[in-house]
C-alpha positions in Angstrom: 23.5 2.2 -31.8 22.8 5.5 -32.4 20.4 4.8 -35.0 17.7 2.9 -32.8 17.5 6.4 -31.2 15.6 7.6 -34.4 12.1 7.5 -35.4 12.0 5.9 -38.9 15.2 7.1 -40.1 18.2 4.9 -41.1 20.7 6.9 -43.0 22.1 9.7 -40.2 24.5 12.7 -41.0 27.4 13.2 -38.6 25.6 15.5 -36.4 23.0 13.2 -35.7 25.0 10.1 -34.9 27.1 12.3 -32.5 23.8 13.3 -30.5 22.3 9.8 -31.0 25.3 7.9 -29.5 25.3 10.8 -26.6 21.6 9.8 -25.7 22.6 6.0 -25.6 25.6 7.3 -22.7 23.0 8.7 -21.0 20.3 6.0 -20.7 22.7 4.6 -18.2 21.9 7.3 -15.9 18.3 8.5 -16.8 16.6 5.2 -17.6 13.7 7.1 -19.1 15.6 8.0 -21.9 15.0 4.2 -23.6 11.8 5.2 -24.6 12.5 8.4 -26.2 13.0 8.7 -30.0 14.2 11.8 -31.8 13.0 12.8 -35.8 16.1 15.0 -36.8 19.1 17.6 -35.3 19.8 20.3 -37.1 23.1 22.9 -36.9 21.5 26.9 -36.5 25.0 27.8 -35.8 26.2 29.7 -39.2 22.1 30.7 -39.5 22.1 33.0 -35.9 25.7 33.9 -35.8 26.3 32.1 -32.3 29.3 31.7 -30.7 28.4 29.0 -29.5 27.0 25.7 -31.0 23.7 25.1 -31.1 21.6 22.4 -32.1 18.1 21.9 -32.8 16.8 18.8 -32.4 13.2 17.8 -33.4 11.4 14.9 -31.8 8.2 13.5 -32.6 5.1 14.8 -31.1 4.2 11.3 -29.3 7.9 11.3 -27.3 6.9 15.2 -26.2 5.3 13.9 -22.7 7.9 11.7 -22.1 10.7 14.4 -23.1 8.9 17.4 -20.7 9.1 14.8 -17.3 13.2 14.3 -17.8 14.0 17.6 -19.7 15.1 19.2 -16.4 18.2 15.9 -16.0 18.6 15.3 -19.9 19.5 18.7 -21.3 22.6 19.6 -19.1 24.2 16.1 -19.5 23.5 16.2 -23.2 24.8 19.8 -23.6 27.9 18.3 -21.9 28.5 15.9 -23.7 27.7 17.7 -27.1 29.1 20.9 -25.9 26.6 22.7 -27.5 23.4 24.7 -26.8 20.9 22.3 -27.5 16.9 23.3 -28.0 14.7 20.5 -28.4 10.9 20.7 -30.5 8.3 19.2 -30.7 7.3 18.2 -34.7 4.0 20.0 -35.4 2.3 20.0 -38.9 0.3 22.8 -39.7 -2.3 22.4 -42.1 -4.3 25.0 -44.4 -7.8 25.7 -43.8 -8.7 25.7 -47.2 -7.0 22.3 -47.8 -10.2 19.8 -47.4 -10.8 16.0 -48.4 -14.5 16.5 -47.8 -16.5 19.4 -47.6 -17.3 19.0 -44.4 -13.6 18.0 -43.1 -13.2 20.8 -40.1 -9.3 21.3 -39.5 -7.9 20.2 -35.5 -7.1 23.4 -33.1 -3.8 21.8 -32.5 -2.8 21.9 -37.0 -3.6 26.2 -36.6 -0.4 28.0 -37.0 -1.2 30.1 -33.7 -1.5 26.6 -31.9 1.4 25.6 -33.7 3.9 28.7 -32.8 2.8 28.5 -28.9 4.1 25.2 -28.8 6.8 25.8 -30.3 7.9 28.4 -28.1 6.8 26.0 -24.9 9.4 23.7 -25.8 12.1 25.8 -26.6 12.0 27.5 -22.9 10.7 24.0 -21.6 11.4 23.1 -18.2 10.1 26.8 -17.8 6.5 28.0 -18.2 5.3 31.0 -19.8 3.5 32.9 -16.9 2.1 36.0 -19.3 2.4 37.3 -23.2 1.3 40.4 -24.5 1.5 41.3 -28.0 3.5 45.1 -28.4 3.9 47.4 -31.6 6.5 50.1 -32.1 6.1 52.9 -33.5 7.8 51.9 -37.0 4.3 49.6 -36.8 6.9 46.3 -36.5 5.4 43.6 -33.7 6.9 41.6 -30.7 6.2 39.6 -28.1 6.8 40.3 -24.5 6.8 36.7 -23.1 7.0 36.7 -19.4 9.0 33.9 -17.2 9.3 32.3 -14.3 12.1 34.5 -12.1 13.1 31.1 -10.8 14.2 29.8 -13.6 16.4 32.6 -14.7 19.6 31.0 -13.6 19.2 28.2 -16.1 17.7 29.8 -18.8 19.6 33.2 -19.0 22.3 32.2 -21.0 20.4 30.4 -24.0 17.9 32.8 -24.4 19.8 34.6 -27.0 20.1 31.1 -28.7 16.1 30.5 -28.1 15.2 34.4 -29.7 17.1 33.6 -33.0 16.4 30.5 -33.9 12.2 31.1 -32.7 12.4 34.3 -35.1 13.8 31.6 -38.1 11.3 29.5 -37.6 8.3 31.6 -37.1 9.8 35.0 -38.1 8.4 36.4 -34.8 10.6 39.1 -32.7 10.4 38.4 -28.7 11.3 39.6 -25.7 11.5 38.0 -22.4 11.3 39.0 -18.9 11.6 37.8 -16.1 9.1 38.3 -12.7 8.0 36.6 -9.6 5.2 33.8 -10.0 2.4 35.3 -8.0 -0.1 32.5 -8.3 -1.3 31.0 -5.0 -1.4 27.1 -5.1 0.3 24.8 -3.6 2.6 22.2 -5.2 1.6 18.2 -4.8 2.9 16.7 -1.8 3.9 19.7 0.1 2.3 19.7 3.7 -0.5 22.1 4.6 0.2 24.7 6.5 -1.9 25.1 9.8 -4.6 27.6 9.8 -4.6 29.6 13.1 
């Protein structure tokens, strides 16, 4: 069972069948789940020092729309049944610019490593959005990233951001910060009723 809720993969460590059989629980509830496939979890626990588990779990890039309309129902039942901090990523390739079949191969925007590591960080905070970034040095010359969220999401993302920095900075070997702030653009959201003008 929890096999068919892998993309091309047949022989599954421990971990994996544990989240895999979790996702089939679940596709009672969420129905959209049935059509999501996942590429591999892997334990950061021991690599951040956490207290808590947590789990990274790579899906493939095609599942990534389906994945970002349910992420907001799927990640606290999965957590609960885990019972573990679970981030879930995209799988991105990055590809060399040097690396050509033909001289006049150009490489895709979405293969750069800048592309690459902004995506990555979109789906670790996902159901959030990123509202501002700026790029900071100190004054040992070291870089970070200020990333700036959503103040309305701070309930549900406060306590894995810890979780999020850590395992971002192994895979990127990027330092960030977050913050949070009020969302100040004006627009209105799809279906809400307009608002008479007087």
């Amino acid at each position: 069972m929890a096999a068919n809720k892998f993309w091309k993969k047949k022989e599954l460590s421990s971990l994996e069948q544990q989240v895999g059989l979790a996702l089939t629980q679940i596709e009672g509830t969420i129905t959209e789940v049935k059509n999501l496939r996942l590429s591999s979890v892997v334990d950061f626990t021991t690599k951040i020092n956490a207290k808590k588990q947590v789990y990274l779990v790579f899906i493939p890039y095609p599942c990534l729309t389906i994945y970002n309309k349910i992420s907001q129902k799927l990640l606290p039942e999965l957590e609960k049944r885990v019972k573990a901090t679970i981030l879930v990523v995209a799988k991105r390739t990055i590809e060399s610019k040097w690396v050509k079949k033909h001289r006049s191969q150009t490489r895709p925007n979405s293969r750069t490593l800048t592309t690459v590591y902004d995506g990555l960080l979109e789906d670790l905070i996902s159901p959030s959005i990123i509202l501002g970034r700026r790029t900071r040095v100190r004054v040992d010359g070291t870089k970070f990233y200020r990333i700036f969220l959503d103040e309305s999401d701070q309930k549900d993302l406060e306590s894995r951001l810890e979780s999020i920095k850590d395992v971002y900075k192994i895979l990127t070997t990027r330092d960030l910060e977050f913050e949070f702030r009020r969302d100040d653009t004006f627009y209105q959201k799809k279906g809400a009723k307009k608002v008479a003008q007087k």
